[in-house]
Phi, psi and omega in degrees: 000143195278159187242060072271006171275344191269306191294001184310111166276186185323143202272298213292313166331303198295308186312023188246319188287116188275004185258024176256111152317309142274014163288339179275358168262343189271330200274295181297351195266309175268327203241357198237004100349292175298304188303306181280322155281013182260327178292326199284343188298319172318337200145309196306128155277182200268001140317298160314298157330301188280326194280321182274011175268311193269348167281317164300255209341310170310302175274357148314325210266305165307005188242013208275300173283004141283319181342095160201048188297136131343160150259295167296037134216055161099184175265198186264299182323314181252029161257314170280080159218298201296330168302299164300286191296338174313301152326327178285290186341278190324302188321297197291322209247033183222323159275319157325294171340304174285322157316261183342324182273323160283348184100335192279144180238355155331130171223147183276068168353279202311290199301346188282326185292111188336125171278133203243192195307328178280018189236353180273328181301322169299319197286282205318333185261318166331326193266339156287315174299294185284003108001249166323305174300304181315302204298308166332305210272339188277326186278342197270349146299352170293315196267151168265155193325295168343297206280310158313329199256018169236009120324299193286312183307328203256324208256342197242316185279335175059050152288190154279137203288013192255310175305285215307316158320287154359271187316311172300336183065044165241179184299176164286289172002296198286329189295311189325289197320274182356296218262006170250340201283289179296303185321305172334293218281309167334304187329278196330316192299310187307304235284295187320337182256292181320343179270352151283353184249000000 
């Protein structure tokens, strides 16, 4: 296993140091996916979209050397919810603005509209798929080829652990393994992020 996925500490601790470089790649690598598929899902195309993705980012980052939030004032996952939508807002009140001043009077409806439980239920599932993908992309240099792909295969593809033996040309026994082996190391990666939420 590579020692930085086993020693990590907290992601959001590490951004108060601003000259660590990779925390802030560990940070834009898992956070800057959810922000921009959750705006194009709002509507934004996706210029628009990557240009407010870098605008959350921007006030994460000025705010980095602050990170030291209550928990009984909320998570971190819904204060960049909330960063995010501010964003959208400014957006949506910038376009209104340039309507009015061209004469077009066209309101972007989908983004304007107050966000309810069904636009955090969007956040909440965007931010577990991608999630996953990270936690995925960080664990899977820890493994040997084999030992991945009868994860992805039993866990993702959701084959029977009897083909994905086959196909790999090892025992089942060795797929189980495998693919509890990897659940593990995901739990840990997740466990480790989730403690900043």
């Amino acid at each position: 296993m590579s020692d930085h996925a086993v020693t990590r500490p907290s992601l959001l601790i590490q951004l108060r140091d601003t000259k660590n470089d990779q925390a802030w790649s560990d940070f834009v690598d898992l956070y800057a996916p959810l922000i921009h598929g959750y705006l194009l899902k709002r509507g934004l195309q996706s210029a628009d979209a990557a240009d407010l993705t870098q605008d959350v980012l921007q006030k994460v980052s000025k705010q980095a050397g602050k990170f030291d939030y209550d928990r009984k004032r909320g998570t971190f996952r819904g204060w960049l919810f909330t960063v995010t939508l501010n964003q959208v807002r400014d957006f949506v009140q910038r376009k209104e603005r340039q309507a009015q001043a061209s004469g077009k009077t066209e309101i972007l409806e989908v983004l304007h509209e107050v966000p309810n439980r069904e636009a955090e239920e969007l956040w909440d599932k965007e931010h577990e798929m991608h999630l996953f993908q990270w936690a995925c992309k960080q664990a899977q240099p820890d493994f040997r080829e084999n030992t991945w792909q009868a994860f992805w295969k039993t866990s993702v593809e959701a084959k029977p652990a009897k083909q994905v033996a086959e196909e790999l040309a090892i025992s089942v026994g060795a797929v189980h393994i495998a693919k509890s082996r990897v659940l593990s190391r995901l739990r840990e990666i997740i466990h480790d992020i989730e403690q900043d939420e």
